[in-house]
N, C-alpha and C positions, 0 to 999 in steps of 0.2 A: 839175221844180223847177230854178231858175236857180242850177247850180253852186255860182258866186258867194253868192248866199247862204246855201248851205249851209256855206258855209268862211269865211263873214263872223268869227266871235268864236273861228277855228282857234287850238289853241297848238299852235307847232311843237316840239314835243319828244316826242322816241317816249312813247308812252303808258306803257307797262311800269316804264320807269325815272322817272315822275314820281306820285312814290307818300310821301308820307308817313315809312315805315316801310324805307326805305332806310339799309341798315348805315352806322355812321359808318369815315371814313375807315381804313384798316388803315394800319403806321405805315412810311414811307418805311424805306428802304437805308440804315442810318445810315453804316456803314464797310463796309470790305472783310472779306468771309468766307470759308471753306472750308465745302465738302458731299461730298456723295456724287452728289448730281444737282442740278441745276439745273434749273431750267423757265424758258423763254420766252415769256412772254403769260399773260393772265389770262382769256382768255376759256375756252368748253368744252374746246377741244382741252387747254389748260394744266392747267385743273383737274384733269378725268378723268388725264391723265397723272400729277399728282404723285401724285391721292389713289392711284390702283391700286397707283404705286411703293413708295404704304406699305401697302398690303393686301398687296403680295406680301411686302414685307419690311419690319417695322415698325422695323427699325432701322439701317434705309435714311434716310443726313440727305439732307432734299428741301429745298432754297429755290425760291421761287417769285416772279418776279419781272414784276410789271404796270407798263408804262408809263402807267398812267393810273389808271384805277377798274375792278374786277372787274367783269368783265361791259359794260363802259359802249359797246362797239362794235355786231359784229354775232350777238354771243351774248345782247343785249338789245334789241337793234330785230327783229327777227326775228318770222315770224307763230306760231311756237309752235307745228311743223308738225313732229311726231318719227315721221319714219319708219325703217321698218328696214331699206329696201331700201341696201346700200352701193354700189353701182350707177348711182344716180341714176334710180331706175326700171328695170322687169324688162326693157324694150324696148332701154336703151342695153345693160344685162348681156348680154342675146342676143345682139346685134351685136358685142360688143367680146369676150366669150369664155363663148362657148356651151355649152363643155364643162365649167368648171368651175362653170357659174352655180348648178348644185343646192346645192353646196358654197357659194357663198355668200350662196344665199338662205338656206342655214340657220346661218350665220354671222351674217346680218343680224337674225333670228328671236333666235336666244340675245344677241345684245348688246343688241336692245330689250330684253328679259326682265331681263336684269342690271340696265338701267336704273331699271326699275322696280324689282327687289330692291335697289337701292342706295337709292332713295326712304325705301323701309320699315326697311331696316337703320340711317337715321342720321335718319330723321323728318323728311326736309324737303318742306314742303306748297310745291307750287308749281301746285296745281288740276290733278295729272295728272289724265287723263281719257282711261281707251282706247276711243275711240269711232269709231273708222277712220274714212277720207277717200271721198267720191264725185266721180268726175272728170265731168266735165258737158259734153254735144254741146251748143253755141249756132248750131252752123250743121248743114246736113243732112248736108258732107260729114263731118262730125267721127263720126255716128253709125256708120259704116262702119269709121272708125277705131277707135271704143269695140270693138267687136265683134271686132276684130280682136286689139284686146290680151285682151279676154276668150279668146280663143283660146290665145294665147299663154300667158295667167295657168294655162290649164290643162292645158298642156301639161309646167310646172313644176309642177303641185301645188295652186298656188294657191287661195286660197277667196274668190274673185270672184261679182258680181250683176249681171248686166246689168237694168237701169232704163227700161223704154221712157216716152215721155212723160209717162202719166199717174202710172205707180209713181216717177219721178224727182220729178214733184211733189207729191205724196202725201208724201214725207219734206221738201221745201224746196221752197214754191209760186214760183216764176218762170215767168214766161211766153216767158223767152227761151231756158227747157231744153229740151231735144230727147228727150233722152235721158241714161240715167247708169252708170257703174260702178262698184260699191260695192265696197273692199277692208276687208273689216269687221275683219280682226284684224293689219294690221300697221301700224296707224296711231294715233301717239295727240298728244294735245294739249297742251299745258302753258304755263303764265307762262314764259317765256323767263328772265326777268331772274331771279326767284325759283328758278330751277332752277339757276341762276349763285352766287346767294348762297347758295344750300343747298349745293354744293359744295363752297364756297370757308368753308364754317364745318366740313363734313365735313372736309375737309386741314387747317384748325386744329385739329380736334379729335383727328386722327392723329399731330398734330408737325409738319407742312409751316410753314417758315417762311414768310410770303406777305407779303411787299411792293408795296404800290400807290405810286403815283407814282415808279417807280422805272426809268425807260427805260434800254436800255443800244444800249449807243452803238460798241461792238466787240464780236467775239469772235475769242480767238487760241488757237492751238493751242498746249499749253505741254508738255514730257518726260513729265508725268504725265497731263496731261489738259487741260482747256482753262482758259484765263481768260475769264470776261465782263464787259467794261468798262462802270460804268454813272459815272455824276457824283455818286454817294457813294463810291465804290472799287471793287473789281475783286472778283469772286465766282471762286473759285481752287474745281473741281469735277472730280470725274473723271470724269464724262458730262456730257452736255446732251442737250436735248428741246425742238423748238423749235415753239411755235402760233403764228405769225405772221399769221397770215389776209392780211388785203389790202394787209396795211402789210409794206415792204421786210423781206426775210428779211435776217438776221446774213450768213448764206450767200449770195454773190451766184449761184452756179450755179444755186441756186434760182427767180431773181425768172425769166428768162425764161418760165420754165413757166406763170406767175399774170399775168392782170390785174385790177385793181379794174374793178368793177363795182358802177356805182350806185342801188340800188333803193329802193323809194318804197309807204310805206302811210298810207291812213288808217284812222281810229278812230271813230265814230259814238258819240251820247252813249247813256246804256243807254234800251234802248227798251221801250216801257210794253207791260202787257199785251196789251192791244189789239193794238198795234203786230206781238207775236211773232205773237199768234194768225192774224195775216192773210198770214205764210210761214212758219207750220209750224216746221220746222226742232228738234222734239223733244228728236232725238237728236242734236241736236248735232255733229255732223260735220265734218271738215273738208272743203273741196271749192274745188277748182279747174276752169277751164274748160281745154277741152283744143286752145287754140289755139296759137301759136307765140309770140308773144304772151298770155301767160296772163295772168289773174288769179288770184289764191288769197286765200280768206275762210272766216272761222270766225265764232264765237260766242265771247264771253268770262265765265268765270264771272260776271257783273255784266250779262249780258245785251247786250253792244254786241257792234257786228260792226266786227271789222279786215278792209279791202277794203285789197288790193296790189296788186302787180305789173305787169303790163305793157310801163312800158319798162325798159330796158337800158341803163343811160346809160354808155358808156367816155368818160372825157374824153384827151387827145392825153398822148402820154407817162405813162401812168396816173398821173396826180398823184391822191394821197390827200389833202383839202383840207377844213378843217371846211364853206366856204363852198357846196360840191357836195351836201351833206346836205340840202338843201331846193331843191325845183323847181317854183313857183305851176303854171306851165306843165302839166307832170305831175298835179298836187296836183288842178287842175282838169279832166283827162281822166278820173282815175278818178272824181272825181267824179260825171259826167258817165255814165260808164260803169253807174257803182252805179246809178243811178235807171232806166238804162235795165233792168236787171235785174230789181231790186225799184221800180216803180211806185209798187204799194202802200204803200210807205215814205213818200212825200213828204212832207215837212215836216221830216223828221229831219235834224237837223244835224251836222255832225262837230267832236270839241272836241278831236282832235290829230293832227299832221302833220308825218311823219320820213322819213326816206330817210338811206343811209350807204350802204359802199363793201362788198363780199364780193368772195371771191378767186374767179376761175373760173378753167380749164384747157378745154384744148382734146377731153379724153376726156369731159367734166362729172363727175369724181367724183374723189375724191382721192386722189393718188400720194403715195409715200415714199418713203424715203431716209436714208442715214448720209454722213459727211464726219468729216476727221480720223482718218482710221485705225480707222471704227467707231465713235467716243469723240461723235459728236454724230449723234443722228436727229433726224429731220423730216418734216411734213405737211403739206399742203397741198391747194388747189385744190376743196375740196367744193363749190363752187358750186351754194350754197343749200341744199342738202340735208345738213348737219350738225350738227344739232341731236342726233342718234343717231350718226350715224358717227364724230362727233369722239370716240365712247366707245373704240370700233372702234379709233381711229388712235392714242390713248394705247395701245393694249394692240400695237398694229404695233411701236409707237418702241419700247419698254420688250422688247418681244419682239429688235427688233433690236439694241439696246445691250447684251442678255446674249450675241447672236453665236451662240444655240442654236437651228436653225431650228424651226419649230413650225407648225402647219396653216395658220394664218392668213400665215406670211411664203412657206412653199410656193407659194402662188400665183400666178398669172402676174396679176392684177392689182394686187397688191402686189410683184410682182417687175420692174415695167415702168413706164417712163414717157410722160405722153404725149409728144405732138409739140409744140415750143415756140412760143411766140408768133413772128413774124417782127420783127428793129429797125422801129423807126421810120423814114419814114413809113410802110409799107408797113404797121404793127402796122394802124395808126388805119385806113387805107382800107379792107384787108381786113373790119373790123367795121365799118364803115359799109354797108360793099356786104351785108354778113351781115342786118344790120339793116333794111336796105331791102328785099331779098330776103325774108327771114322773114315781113316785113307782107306782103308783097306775093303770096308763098305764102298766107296767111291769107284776101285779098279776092280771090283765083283756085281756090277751092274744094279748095285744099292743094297744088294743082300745085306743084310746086320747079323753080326756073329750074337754069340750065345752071351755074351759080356751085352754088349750092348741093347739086348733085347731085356735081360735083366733091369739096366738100369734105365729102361722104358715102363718096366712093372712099375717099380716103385719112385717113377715120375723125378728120375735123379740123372743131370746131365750136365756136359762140361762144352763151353763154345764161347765165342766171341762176337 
């Protein structure tokens, strides 16, 4: 089918957040106030932080403070992909620290778990679904790779399935699968944005004072503890907690370590009987292909598939810009890519089309931190994979602001940062050469050039 007319009658607006039943606005900063913590950001990382700060201590004053609408960035465009690995995958944990990875693979194990006990403790339906993810060989060399993580997966413990071609399609008919690896229990599903508002009515319902449209515009360190400057007045707190994701941190020492990155899904409309019965796909899963270059696609309670990923767009000087949110160009390869996939599909159209910015680091997983004497933490850098671990990273900040260490701050991956981005120009070309190399790894049967074997040495990489 000719792309183009699959994306003829597109609306571009993430799918997730164009919904009917979208909370009304929560009520700006009217004046300046005093707390006991602050939050910065309203996306996952902010929520999970305030709510936990009132589970530990319900008489803990939290304000919560969104520049915009809860949820409205990359805690609601997102493919609704909740894994538990904190890592970014068991393979980057190997490489970057091997010794402690048992410890937290089972760190990442109990924080999905809470996640889901936190669902059931405050009622919020957002379609969870634990129905783990199968990662998919499209090319022959990729199947040697599958195999090789199944290796690894069990050398941790793990409870992996290797999928040869016929059993890979037997759960999801393509003809472009090779092969598969099922991780059936640390992967689950969910409405992004729904998972956002069920949150963010959890911390009202705790006492979290939560404020939308409320950007702040400084932060200063003050005798007691910090000010936060926003254009209603200044929130005078003696912590802070900050979820900034792609958009510039309070804290500049931070921004080197993050850049935006711009990623790109579509939504198909729901598809008719027929249509499932001719790729399977039952149980619902999530799955990603295991190129350098990925896609990632699921099912959505309503029967459509979200098709993502692939590029990686950094624009020059990481500008965050509403006008970057949408790419025909892009819009049109996954398209393009889906039919090559699923064949059997043609005719089906897609009725929405989003892209926004997510933070990435150069380790792919997220690092912390305090500033001010202690008095403010922070997180950052999940790239892509935070949908669970921003659970993870409120219980870091909140761990770190009491200043009592605890298993989770012990760690040398939470005790360490990566390596920072390089100034400008040099940011942009390095990711351009990253980019070109990655694809070019992908149509050379995975070979990695002399660039990219380099920035394997010294544990320095660019992805989404």
């Amino acid at each position: 089918m000719n792309p183009a007319s699959a994306l003829r009658d597109v609306r571009l607006a993430p799918f997730w957040l164009d919904e009917p039943g979208r909370p009304r606005p929560r009520p700006a900063l009217a004046a300046g106030t005093e707390c006991d913590l602050v939050v910065v950001g309203g996306g996952y990382t902010g929520l999970w932080t305030a709510l936990l700060a009132k589970e530990r201590d319900p008489a803990r004053d939290v304000v919560l403070l969104e520049g915009h609408r809860i949820g409205w960035a990359a805690s609601g465009r997102n493919g609704g992909f909740c894994d538990a690995s904190l890592t970014h995958g068991l393979a980057n944990g190997h490489q970057r620290w091997p010794e402690e990875l048992p410890l937290l693979q089972r760190l990442g194990a109990g924080n999905l778990q809470g996640i889901e006990d936190t669902l059931t403790r405050y009622g919020i339906d957002c379609d969870w679904q634990r129905t783990g993810a199968i990662d998919v060989a499209t090319r022959p060399h990729q199947v040697a790779d599958l195999h090789a993580a199944a290796r690894l997966a069990a050398r941790y413990g793990g409870h992996v399935e290797l999928l040869d071609a016929e059993q890979v399609r037997n759960e999801v008919d393509s003809p472009a699968f090779l092969a598969g690896l099922w991780n059936k229990e640390d992967v689950a599903l969910v409405n992004p944005v729904r998972l956002a508002w069920g949150l963010a009515d959890a911390c009202a319902r705790r006492g979290v004072r939560v404020h939308e449209h409320t950007p702040v515009t400084a932060l200063r360190a003050t005798r007691t503890g910090v000010a936060v400057h926003t254009p209603s007045g200044v929130v005078r707190a003696r912590q802070a907690a900050l979820g900034t994701n792609a958009f510039p941190a309070p804290l500049r020492r931070v921004r080197p370590y993050t850049v935006p990155v711009y990623d790109y899904a579509l939504m198909t409309e729901p598809l008719t009987e027929q249509q499932r019965d001719a790729i399977g796909w039952r149980r619902r899963q999530g799955l990603a292909d295991a190129g350098n270059q990925f896609h990632y696609f699921r099912m959505t309670a309503d029967h459509r598939i979200l098709w993502g990923g692939y590029d990686a767009v950094y624009h020059y000087r990481g500008r965050v810009r509403a006008e970057h949110d949408h790419r025909p160009a892009t819009y049109r390869t996954l398209a393009a890519h889906f039919f090559e996939v699923f064949p059997q599909l043609e005719g089906v159209r897609f009725t929405h089309a989003w892209g926004g910015a997510i933070d990435t680091c150069t380790r792919f997983c997220a690092f912390y931190g305090t500033a001010h004497a202690g008095r403010v933490a922070y997180a950052a850098g999940f790239t892509g994979l935070g949908v669970a671990a921003t659970r993870f990273a409120g219980d870091v900040m909140l761990d770190l602001l009491a200043g009592t260490p605890t298993e989770r701050t012990r760690t040398a991956m939470v005790g360490t940062k990566p390596l920072p981005f390089p100034p400008e120009p040099l940011r942009w070309t390095g990711i351009q050469l990253t980019r070109w190399s990655l694809a070019r790894a992908d149509a050379r049967a995975g070979h990695r050039n002399l660039w990219l074997r380099a920035m394997d040495r010294v544990g320095f990489g660019f992805d989404s």
